[in-house]
PyMOL commands that place a pseudoatom at each C-alpha (Angstrom):
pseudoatom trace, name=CA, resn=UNK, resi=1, chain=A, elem=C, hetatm=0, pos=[77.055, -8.062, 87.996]
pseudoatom trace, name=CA, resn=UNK, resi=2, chain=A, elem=C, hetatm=0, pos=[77.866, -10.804, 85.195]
pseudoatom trace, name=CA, resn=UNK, resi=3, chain=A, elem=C, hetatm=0, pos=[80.637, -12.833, 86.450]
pseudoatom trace, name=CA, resn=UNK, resi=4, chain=A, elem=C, hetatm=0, pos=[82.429, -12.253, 83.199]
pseudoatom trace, name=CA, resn=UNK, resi=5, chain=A, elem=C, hetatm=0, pos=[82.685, -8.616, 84.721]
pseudoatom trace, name=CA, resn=UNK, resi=6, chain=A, elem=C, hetatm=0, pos=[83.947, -9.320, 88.323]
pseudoatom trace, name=CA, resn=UNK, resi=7, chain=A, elem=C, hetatm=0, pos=[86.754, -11.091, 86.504]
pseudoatom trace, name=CA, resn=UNK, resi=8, chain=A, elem=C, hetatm=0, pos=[87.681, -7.790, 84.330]
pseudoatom trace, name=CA, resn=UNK, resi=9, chain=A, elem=C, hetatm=0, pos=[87.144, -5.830, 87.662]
pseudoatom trace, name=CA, resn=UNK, resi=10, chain=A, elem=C, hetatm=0, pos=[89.568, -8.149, 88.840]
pseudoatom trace, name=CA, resn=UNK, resi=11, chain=A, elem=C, hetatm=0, pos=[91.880, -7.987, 86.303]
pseudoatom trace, name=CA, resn=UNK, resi=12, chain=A, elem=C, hetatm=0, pos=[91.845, -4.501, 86.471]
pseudoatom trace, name=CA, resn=UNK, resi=13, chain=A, elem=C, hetatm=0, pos=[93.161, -3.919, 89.780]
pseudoatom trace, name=CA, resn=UNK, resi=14, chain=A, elem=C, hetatm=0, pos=[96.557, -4.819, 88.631]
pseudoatom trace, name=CA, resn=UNK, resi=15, chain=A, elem=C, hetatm=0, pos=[96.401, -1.882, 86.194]
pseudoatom trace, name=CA, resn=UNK, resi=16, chain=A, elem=C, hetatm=0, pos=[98.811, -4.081, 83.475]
pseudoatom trace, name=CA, resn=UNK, resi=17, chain=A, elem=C, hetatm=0, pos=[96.822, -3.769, 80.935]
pseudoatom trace, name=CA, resn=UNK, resi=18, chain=A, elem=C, hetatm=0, pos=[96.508, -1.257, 77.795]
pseudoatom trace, name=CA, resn=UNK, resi=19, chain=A, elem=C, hetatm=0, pos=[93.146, -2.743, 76.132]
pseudoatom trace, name=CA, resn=UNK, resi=20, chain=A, elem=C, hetatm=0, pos=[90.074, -4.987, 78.046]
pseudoatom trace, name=CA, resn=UNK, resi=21, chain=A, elem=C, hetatm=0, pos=[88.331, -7.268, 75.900]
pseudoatom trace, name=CA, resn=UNK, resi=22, chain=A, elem=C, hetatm=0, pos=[84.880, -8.983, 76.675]
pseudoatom trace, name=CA, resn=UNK, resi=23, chain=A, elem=C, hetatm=0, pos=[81.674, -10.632, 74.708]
pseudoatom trace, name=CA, resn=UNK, resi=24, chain=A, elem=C, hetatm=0, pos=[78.497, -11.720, 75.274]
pseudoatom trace, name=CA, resn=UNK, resi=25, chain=A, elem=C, hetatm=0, pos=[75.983, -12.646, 72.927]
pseudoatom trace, name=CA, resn=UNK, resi=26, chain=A, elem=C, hetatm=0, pos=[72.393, -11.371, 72.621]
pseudoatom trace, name=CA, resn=UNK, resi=27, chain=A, elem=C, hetatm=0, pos=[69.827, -13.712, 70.721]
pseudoatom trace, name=CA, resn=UNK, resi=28, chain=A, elem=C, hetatm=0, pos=[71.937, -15.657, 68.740]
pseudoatom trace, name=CA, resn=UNK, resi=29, chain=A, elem=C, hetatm=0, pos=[74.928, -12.696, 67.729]
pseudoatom trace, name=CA, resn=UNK, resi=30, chain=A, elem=C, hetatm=0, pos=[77.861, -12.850, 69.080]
pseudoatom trace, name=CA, resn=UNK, resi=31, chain=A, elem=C, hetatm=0, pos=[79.152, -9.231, 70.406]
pseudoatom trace, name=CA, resn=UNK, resi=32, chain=A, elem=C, hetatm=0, pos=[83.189, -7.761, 71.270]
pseudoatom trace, name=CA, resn=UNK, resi=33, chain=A, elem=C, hetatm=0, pos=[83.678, -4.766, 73.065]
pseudoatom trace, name=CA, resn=UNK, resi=34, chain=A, elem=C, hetatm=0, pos=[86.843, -3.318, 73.702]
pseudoatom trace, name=CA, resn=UNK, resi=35, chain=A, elem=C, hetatm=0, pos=[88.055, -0.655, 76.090]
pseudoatom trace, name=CA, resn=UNK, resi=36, chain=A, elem=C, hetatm=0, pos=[91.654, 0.910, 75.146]
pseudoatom trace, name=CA, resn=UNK, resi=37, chain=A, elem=C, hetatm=0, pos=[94.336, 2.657, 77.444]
pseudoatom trace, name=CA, resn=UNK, resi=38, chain=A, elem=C, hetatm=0, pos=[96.004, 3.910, 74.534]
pseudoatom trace, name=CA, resn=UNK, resi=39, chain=A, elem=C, hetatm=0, pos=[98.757, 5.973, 77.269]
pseudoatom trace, name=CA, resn=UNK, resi=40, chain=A, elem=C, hetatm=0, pos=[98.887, 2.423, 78.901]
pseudoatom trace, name=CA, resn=UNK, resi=41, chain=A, elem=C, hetatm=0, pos=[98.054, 3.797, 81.791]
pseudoatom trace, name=CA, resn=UNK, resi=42, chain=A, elem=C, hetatm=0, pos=[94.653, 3.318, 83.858]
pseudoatom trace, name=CA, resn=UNK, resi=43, chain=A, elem=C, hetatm=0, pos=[94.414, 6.945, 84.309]
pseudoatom trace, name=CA, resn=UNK, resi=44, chain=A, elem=C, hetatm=0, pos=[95.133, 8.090, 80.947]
pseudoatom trace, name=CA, resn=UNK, resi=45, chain=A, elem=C, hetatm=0, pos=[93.456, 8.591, 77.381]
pseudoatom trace, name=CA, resn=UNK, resi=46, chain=A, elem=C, hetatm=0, pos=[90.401, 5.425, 77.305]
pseudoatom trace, name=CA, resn=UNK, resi=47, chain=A, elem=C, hetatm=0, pos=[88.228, 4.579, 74.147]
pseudoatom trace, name=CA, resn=UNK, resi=48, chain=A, elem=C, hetatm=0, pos=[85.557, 2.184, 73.290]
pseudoatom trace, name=CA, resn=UNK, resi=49, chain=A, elem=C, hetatm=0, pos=[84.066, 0.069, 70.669]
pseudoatom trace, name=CA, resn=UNK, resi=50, chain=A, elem=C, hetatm=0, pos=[81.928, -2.486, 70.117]
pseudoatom trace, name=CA, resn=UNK, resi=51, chain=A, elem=C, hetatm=0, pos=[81.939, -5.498, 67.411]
pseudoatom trace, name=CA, resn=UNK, resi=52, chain=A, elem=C, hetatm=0, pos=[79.538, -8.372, 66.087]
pseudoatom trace, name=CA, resn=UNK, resi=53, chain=A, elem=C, hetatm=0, pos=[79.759, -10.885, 64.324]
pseudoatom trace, name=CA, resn=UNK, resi=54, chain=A, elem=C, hetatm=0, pos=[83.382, -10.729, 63.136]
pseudoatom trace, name=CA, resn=UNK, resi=55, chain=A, elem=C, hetatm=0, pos=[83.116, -7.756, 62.078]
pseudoatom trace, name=CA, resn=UNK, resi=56, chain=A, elem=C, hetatm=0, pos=[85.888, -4.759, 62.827]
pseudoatom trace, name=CA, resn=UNK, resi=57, chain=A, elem=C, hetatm=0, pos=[85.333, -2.721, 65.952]
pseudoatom trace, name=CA, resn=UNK, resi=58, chain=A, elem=C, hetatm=0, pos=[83.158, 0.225, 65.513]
pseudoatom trace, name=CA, resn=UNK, resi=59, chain=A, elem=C, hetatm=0, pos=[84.530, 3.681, 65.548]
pseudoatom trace, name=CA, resn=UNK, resi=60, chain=A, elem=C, hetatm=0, pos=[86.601, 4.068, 68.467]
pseudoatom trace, name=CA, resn=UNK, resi=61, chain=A, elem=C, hetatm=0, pos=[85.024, 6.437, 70.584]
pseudoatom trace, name=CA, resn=UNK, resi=62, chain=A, elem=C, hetatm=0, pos=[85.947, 8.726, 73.951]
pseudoatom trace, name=CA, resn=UNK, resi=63, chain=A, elem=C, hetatm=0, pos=[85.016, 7.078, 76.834]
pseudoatom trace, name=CA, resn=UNK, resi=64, chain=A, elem=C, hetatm=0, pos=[84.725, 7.985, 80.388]
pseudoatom trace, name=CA, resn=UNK, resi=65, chain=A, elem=C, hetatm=0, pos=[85.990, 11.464, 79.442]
pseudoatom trace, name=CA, resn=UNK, resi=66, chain=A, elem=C, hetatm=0, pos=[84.676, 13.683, 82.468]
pseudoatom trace, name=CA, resn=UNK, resi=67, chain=A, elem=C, hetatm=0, pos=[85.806, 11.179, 85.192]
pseudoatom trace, name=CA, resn=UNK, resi=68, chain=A, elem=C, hetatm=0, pos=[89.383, 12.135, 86.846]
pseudoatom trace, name=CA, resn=UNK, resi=69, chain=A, elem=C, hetatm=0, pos=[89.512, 9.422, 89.461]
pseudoatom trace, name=CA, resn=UNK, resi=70, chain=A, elem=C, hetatm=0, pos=[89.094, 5.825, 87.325]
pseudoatom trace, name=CA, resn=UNK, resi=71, chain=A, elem=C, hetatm=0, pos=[88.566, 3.037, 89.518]
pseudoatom trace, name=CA, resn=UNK, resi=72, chain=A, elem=C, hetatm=0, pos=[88.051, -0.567, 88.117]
pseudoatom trace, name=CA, resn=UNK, resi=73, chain=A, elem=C, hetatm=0, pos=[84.163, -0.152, 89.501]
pseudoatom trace, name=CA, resn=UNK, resi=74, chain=A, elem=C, hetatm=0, pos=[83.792, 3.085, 87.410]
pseudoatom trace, name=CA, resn=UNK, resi=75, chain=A, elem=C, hetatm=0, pos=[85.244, 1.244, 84.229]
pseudoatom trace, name=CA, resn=UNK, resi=76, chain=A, elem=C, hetatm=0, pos=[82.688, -2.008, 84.641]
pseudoatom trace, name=CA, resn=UNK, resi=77, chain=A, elem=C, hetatm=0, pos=[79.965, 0.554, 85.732]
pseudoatom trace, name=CA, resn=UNK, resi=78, chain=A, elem=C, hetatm=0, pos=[81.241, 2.646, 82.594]
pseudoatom trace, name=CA, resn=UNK, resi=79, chain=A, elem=C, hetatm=0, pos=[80.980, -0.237, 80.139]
pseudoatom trace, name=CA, resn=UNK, resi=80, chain=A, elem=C, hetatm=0, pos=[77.668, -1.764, 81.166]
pseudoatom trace, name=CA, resn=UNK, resi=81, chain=A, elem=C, hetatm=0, pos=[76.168, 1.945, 80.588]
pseudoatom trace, name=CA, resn=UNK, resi=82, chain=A, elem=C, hetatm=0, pos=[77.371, 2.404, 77.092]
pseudoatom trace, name=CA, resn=UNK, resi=83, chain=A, elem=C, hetatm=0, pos=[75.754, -1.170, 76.289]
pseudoatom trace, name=CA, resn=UNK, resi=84, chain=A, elem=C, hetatm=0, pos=[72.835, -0.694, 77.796]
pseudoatom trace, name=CA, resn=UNK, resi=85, chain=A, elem=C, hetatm=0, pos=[72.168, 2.693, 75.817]
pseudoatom trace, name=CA, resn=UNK, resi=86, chain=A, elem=C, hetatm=0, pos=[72.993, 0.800, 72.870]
pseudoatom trace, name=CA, resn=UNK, resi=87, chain=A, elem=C, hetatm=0, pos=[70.692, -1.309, 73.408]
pseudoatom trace, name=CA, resn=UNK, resi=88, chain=A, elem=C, hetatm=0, pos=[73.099, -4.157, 73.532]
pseudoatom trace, name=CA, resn=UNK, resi=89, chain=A, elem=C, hetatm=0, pos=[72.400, -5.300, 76.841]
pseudoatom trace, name=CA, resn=UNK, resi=90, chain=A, elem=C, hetatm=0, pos=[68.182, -5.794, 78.011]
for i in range(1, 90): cmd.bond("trace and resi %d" % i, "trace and resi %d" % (i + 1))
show_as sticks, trace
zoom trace
């Protein structure tokens, strides 16, 4: 796992946050990704979208919608997924 990831798992486990931010770049673009708590809770409502190059976020889309029991593994796990199938991520 990137260590850029450990720290959001991290992060996470306080469960004081309403929105996770992270980047990375692929070939020479810069990416964003976002993942909003817009309840402000861990457990609640969660979206996603995903940026470049300054540009405004994607669509904000459901995310993690079939999982009851979120753990800060399942989010990280979660993310990387929906990057990968992007084809975001190699």
């Amino acid at each position: 796992m990137p260590r850029s990831l450990r720290i959001f798992e991290e992060f996470f486990r306080a469960r004081k946050i309403a929105k996770l931010t992270g980047s990375f770049v692929k070939g020479l673009i810069p990416y964003t990704f976002n993942v909003y708590f817009p309840d402000g809770k861990f457990e609640g409502a969660r979206g996603f979208s995903v940026s470049s190059v300054g540009r405004p976020p994607s669509t904000v889309e459901p995310f993690m919608i079939d999982e009851r029991k979120v753990t800060p593994e399942l989010v990280v796990f979660w993310v990387m997924k929906r990057l990968y199938a992007q084809k975001l991520l190699p």
